[in-house]
N, C-alpha and C positions, 0 to 999 in steps of 0.2 A: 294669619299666623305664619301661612309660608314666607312671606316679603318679610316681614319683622324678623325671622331667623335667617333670611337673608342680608339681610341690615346690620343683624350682629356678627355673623362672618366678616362680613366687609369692614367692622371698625378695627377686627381682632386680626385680621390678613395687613392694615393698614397700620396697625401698630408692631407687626413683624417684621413688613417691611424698611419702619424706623428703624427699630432695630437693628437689625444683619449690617442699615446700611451706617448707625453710629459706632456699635465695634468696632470696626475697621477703622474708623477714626483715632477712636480712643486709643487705640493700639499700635497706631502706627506711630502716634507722637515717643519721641525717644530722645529726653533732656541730654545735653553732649556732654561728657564728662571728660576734662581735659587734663589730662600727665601733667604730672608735677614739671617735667622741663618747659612746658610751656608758659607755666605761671610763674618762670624763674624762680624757680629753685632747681639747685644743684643736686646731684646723686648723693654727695656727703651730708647735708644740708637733710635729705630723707631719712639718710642711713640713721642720722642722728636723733630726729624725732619719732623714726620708729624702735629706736633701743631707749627714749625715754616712754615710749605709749608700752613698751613691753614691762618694764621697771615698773610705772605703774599701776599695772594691772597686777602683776605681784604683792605689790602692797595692798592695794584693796583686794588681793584674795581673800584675806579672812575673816575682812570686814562681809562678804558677797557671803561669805558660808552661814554670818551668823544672820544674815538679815532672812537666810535663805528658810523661811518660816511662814509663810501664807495665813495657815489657820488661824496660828497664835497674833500676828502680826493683824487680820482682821477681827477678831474680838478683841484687840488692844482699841482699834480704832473705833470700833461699837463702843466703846468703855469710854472712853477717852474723849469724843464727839458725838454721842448720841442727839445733844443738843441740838446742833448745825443740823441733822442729820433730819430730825423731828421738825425743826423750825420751817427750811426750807423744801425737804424732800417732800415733805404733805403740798406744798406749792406747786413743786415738780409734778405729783402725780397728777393733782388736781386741773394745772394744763392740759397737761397729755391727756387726761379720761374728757375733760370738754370736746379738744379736738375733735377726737376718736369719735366722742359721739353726734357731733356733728352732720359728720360725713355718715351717719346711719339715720340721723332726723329727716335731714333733709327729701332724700328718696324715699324713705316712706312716706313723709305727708305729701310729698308729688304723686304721688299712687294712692296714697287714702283717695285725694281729690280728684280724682283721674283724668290725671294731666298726661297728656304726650309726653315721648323719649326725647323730643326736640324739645319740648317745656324743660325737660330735667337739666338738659345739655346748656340752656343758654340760663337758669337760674343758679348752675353749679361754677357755670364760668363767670357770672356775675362777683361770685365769692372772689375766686381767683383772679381779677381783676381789681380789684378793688385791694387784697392784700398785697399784688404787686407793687401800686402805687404808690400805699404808705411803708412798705418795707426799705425802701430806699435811704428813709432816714432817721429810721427805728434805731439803728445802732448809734447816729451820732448824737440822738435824743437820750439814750441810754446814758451815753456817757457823760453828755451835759446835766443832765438831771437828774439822773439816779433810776436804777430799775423799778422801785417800788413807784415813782410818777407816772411811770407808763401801765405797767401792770396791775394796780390796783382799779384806774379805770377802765384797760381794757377786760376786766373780770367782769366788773359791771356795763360794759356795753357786751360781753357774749352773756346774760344771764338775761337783757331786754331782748337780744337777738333771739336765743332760743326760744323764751317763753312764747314768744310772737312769732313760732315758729307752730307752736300749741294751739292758739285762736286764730291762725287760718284759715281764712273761708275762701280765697279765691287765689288768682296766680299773683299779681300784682304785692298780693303779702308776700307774699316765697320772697320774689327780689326785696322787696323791701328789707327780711330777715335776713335771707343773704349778703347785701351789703352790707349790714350789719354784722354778720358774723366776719367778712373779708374785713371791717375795718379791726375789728378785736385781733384776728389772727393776725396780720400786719403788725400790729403795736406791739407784739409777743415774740414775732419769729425768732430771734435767738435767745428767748429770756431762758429756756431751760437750761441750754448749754453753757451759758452766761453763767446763770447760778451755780450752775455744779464747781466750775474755773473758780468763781468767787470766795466761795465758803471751802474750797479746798483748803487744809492744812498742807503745812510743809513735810516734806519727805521727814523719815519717809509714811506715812498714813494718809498722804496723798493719795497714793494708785487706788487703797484700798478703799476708800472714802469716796472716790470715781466711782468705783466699781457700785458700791451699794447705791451711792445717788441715782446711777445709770438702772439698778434693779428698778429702784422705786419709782422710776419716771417710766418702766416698760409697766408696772401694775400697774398704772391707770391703763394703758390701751388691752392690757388681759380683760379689766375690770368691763370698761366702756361697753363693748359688745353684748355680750350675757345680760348687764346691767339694763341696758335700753330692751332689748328682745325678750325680755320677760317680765318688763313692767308694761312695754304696749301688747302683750298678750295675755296676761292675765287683768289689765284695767281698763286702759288706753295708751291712744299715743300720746296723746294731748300731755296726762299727767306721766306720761315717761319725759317729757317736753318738760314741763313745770318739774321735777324732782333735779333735772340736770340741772336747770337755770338756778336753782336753791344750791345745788352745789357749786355752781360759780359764783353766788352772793357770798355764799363760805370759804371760798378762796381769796378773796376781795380782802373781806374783812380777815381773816388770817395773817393774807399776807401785808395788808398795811398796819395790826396791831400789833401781833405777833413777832415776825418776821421782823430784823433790823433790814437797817441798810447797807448793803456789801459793798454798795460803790463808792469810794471815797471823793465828796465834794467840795468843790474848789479849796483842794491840797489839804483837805480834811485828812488823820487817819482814820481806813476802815474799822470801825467797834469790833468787827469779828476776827483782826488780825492779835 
């Protein structure tokens, strides 16, 4: 027990010392912003376009006054797009809560079966590997073929990864589920943010439309936790394992029946514009 609490010092000292030493990084970068005389322009040439930025902004004062309504302004867009809202943001969540629960399967069935800190490390970066590789051209796949091409199957490659995360009897399954889950979450990486961008309306019930998509995609990761830790304690893990997988079967099928297609292909228009 003493070694092993020294072993977590030492990951937690090593990750501090990443730290202290990327701040400094990050902070010392300082994009150059260059005076108007250097980009030729003249001082009248300013003068000018700052007495028309001032003009207006005079005239949209009282357009800013009347937009200036949040509440009312977000129940218009509840009203207005609950559709979009329903169609996609169940997809949104539904992402997000697999992730999340992911990263809780994983380390418990590595401990049900009582496997090493080093078993956990090299089964977890297996994931992480594997979603590096295919993230690379997840985006220009997206855009070739549309999000639901990608997303409908990577639902069902996380719903065989989980389950098979459930009927684990040795280490050799873990990697096996794990690359399986790293390929799912590769083929996903920016579908959430994608979707939100996609099925936005235009201003203005844009902001507000963000704003709740971005709600409903944080309740899957509220949901995920509590959801997992109180089905593998009051049953199992296995059918905590099998319940998630069933709800990425239900994401699949959602979002390739339900769910239109937001990407418009080859110079198709989008249905939901």
């Amino acid at each position: 027990p003493q070694q092993g609490s020294t072993n977590f010092r030492t990951a937690f000292a090593l990750q501090g010392i990443f730290t202290l030493v990327c701040v400094p990084c990050v902070f010392s970068h300082r994009p150059r912003i260059s005076p108007p005389e250097e980009e030729g322009i003249d001082s009248m040439n300013v003068g000018n376009l700052n007495k028309a930025r001032s003009s207006d902004t005079d005239l949209a004062a009282p357009q800013t006054k009347q937009q200036q309504r949040p509440r009312l302004l977000l129940r218009e867009t509840l009203a207005a797009h609950w559709g979009r809202l329903l169609r996609a943001g169940l997809v949104s969540t539904l992402f997000v809560l697999v992730r999340v629960a992911i990263q809780l399967l994983l380390p418990l069935q590595v401990d049900n079966l009582g496997l090493d800190r080093a078993s956990l490390g090299a089964i977890t970066s297996l994931s992480f590997v594997v979603d590096c590789a295919v993230f690379v051209f997840t985006g220009s796949a997206m855009d070739r073929f549309g999000r639901k091409c990608l997303g409908v199957p990577a639902f069902g490659v996380w719903a065989v990864g989980i389950a098979s995360i459930g009927w684990a009897k040795d280490e050799l399954h873990l990697y096996l589920s794990s690359a399986l889950l790293g390929l799912a979450n590769g083929l996903t990486g920016p579908m959430v943010a994608l979707l939100g961008t996609d099925f936005a309306p235009p201003p203005p019930h844009a902001v507000p439309f963000l704003s709740i998509f971005r709600f409903l995609s944080d309740l899957g990761s509220m949901v995920a936790p509590p959801l997992v830790g109180v089905l593998s304690e009051s049953i199992s893990l296995s059918f905590s394992a099998y319940t998630i997988a069933g709800m990425a079967l239900f994401g699949g099928v959602w979002m390739g029946v339900v769910m239109e297609e937001p990407h418009p292909l080859r110079g198709a228009k989008s249905p939901i514009r």
